[in-house]
N, C-alpha and C positions, 0 to 999 in steps of 0.2 A: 041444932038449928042450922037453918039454911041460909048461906047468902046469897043476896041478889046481884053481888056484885060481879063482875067476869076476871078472870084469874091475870093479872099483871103479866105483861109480854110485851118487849120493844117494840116501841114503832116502825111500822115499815121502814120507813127514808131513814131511819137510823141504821137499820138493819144492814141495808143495802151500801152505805154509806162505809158501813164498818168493814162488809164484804170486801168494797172496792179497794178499802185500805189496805187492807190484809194480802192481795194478788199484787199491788206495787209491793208492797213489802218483800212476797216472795220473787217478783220476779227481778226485783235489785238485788234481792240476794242472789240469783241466783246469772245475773250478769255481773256481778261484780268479780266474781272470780276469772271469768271469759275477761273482762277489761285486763284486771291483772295480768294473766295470761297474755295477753295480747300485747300488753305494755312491757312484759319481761321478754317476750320474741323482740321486740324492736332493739332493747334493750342491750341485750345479744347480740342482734345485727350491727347494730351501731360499733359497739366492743370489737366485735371482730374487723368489721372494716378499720377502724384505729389503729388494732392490731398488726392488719395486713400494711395499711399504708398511713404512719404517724402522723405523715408530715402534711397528705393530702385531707384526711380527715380534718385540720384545725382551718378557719376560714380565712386569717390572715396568713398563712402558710399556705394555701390552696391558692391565694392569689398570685403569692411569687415565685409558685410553681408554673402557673400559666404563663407569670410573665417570662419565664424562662423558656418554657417551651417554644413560647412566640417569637423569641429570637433564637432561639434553635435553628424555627424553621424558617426564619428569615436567613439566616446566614448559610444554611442549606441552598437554598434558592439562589442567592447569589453565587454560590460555588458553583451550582447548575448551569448557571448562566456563563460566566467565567471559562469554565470547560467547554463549552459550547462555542463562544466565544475565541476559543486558543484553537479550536477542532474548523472553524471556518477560516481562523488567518495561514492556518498547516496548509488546507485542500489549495485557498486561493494562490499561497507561496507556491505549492507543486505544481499545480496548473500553470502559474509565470513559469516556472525554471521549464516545465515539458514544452510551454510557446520556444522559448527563447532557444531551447535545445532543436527546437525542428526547427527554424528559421535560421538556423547555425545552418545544421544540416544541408538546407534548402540552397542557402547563401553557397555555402561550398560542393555541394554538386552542381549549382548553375556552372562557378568558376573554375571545377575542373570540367565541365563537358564545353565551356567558352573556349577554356585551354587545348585540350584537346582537338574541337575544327580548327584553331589559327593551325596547330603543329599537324594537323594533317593538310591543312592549306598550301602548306610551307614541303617543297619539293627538295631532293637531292640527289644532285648529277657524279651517281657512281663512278660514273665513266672520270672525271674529274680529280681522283682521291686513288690512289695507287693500292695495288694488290698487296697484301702484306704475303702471301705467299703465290707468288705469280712464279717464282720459281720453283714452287715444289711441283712436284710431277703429282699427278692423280692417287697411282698407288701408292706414291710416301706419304700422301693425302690422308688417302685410307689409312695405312701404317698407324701414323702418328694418332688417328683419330684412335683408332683400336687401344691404341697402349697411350694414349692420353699423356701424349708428350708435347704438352703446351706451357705455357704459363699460367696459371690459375688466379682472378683478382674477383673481388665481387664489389658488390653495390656499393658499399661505404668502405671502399678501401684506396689506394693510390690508383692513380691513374696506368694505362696499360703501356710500356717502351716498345713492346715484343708483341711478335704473335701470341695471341690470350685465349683463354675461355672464360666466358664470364660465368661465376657461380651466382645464380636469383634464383635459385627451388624455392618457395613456398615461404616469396619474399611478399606475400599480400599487393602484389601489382595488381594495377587495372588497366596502366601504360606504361611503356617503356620508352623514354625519348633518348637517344644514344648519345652522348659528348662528342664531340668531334674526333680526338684521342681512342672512340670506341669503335667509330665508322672506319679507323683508320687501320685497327690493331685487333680486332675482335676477328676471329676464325670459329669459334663454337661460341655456345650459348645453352643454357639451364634454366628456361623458365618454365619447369615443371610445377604443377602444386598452386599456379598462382589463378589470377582471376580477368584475364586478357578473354574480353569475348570475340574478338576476331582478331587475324592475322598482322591488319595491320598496326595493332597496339605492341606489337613488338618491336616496332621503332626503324623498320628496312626503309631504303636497301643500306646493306651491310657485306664483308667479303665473308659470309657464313661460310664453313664445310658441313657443320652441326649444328642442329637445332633441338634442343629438349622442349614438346607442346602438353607434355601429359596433363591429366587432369588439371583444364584449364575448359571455362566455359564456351568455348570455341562452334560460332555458331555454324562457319565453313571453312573449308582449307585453303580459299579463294587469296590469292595474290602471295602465296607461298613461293612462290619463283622470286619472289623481288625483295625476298629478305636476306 
């Protein structure tokens, strides 16, 4: 016998229904692993950064790590500041002592080139003041000068009794102003070496037979006869 009936078979929308089921199914399973994965990478990450830095890793330890660092770099800064500070009171100090050292300077070269016009102001009457060797003859003159048979005294030493020479080689003069006792007594003279720029810084007139000028800034030989 035949039947009329048609052969049992799910409904579409069931069908379809179960289909859609069945593709979440595979595709959570098939994300589920990727999740996993994914969450065991961070997992790791995380681990190792604890690892590497314990302390930074925990969040109340991360905090009083910053707040460390912040005054780290706060007390940095001031030390910046501080050095800064000591490096401008140094320049400013150098800068006063280089004023005060050139105005020294200044101060005492006005007072020796002041000094210097009065005593070159200031006249003296050779003629007035006796030859200390008005009796030696010319060539005893010479004699004595050759074989330096005088008495020898220098700048900071006693005053001269005798006919003298005075030793001043490369006494850092710039003038010579003679004692009375020197205009009196003095026959040679040694201001070699020193720093006399003209003739008349060597203090004439005088009863010279000798004169030592060497190496001496001398700008002419002008009034040589009157020392």
């Amino acid at each position: 016998r035949y039947c009329n009936y048609p052969r049992l078979a799910m409904p579409p929308k069931k069908a379809k229904a179960k289909a859609k089921a069945g593709a979440k199914a595979e595709a959570k399973a098939k994300a589920a692993p990727k999740a996993a994965e994914s969450e065991t990478a961070k997992e790791k990450e995380e681990k190792e950064i604890e690892k590497a830095d314990p302390v930074s890793s925990s969040p109340a330890a991360g905090s009083g790590v910053a707040a460390v660092r912040e005054l780290k770099a706060t007390a940095e800064e001031e030390e910046k500041k501080d050095q800064k500070d000591t490096q401008l009171a140094s320049s400013d100090t150098a800068a006063a002592e280089g004023k005060s050292s050139d105005e020294d300077k200044e101060a005492k070269t006005s007072l020796d080139s002041a000094k210097a016009q009065v005593e070159e102001a200031e006249e003296v009457d050779l003629s007035s003041i006796p030859d200390p060797w008005e009796k030696v003859s010319d060539e005893s003159a010479v004699s004595k000068i050759k074989e330096e048979d005088w008495e020898v005294i220098e700048l900071t030493g006693s005053e001269p009794t005798q006919p003298s020479h005075l030793a001043a080689k490369e006494a850092e003069l710039t003038q010579f102003r003679p004692k009375a006792s020197y205009r009196q007594y003095l026959i040679a003279a040694d201001f070699a070496g020193n720093s006399l720029p003209k003739i008349s810084a060597a203090g004439g007139p005088m009863w010279l037979r000798f004169i030592a000028l060497g190496m001496n800034p001398l700008e002419s030989l002008d009034g040589l006869a009157d020392l």
